[in-house]
N, C-alpha and C positions, 0 to 999 in steps of 0.2 A: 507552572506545570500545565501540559493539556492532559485531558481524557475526553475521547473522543466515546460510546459507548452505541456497539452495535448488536443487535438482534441476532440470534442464530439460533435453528431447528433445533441441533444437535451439540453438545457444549463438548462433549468429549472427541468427536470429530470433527468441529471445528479446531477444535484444540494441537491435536492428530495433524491437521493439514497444513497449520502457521507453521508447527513445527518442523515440517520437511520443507519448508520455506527459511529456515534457521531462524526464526523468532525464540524469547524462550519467555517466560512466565512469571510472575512473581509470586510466591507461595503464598507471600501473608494476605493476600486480595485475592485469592482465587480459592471457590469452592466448587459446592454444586451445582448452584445458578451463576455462577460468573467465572471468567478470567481473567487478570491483567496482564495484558501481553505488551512487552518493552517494546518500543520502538524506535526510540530515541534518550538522547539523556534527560531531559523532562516530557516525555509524550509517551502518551501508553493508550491503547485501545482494548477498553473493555469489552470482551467477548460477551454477553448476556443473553442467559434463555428466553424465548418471547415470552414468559412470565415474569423475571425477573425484570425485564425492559419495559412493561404495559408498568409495572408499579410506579416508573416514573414519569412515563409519557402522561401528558394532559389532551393528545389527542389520538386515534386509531390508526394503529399500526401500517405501515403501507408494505408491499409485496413489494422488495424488490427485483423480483425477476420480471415485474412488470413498467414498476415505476423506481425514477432516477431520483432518490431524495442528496446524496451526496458522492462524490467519488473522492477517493482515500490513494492518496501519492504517499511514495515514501524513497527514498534517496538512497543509490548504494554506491562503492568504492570505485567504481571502473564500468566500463561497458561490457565485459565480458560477465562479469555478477549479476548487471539487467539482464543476460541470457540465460545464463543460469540460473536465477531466481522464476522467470518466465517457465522454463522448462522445467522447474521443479512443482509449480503451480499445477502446470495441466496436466504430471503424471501423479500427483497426490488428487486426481480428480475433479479441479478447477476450468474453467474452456477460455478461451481468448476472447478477448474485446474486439480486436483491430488486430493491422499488423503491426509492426515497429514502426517509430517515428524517429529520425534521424536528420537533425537540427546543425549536424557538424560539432557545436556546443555543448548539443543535449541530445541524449538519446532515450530512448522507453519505449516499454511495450505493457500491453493491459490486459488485463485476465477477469474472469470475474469466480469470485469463490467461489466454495459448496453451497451457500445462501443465495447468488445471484447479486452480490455486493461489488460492485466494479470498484478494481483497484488498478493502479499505475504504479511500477515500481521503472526508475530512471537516477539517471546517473548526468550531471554539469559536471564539465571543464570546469576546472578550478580555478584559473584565470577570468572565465566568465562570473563564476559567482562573484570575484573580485571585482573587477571590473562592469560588471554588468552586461551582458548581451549585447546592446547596438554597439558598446566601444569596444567588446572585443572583435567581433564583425567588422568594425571598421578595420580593427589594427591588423587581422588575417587580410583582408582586402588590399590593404596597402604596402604591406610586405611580400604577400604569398604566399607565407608560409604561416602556420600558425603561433603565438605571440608567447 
């Protein structure tokens, strides 16, 4: 399992914002100071108050609306759900990274939350995860069409 565990001002609007993002929660790990939020079948991102977070940190907390300590990707079903997730980001109050990156293979677009947290949400051909990138590139290359 991962837990990934990030800092935020506000736990209840944090909370508020994954949600209109279709994240959902897990009750028994989630109180006042924290939230577990599913991500995957074993990965989940702990929401945690800058108090809650300093009790584990062994060093001072860094701002990330200034500074880049990690950026958080997470996988969705089609390229139409990277846009919709995108645009459910920046009307729950979130602002965009960049524009869309569009690989043919892989698609995303990045937003950063209510804390200043830069995330990527993106969407792989399914072929490509199979095969891996350069061989499906090649095998679109060599037929034309995609494989």
């Amino acid at each position: 399992m991962l837990f990934v565990n990030i800092p935020v001002a506000d736990l209840e609007r944090s909370k508020a914002f994954f949600a209109e993002l279709g994240f959902a929660f897990d009750p028994m790990f989630t109180d006042e100071t924290a939230a577990c939020m599913l991500v995957g079948e074993h990965a989940f991102v702990m929401l945690l108050t800058r108090e809650k977070f300093a009790e584990f940190a062994k060093l001072p907390m860094a701002d990330p609306t200034t500074h880049t300590l990690a950026l958080y990707c997470f996988s969705v079903s089609s390229r139409e759900e990277v846009d919709r997730v995108s645009a459910a980001a920046l009307a729950a109050g979130g602002s965009k990274a960049d524009d869309a990156e569009d690989h043919g293979f892989m698609y995303s677009r990045s937003f950063f939350d209510l804390d200043g947290h830069g995330w990527q949400v993106m969407w792989m051909d399914p072929a490509a995860v199979e095969r891996g990138p350069e061989a499906f590139a090649a095998s679109t290359q060599d037929s034309g069409t995609p494989a």
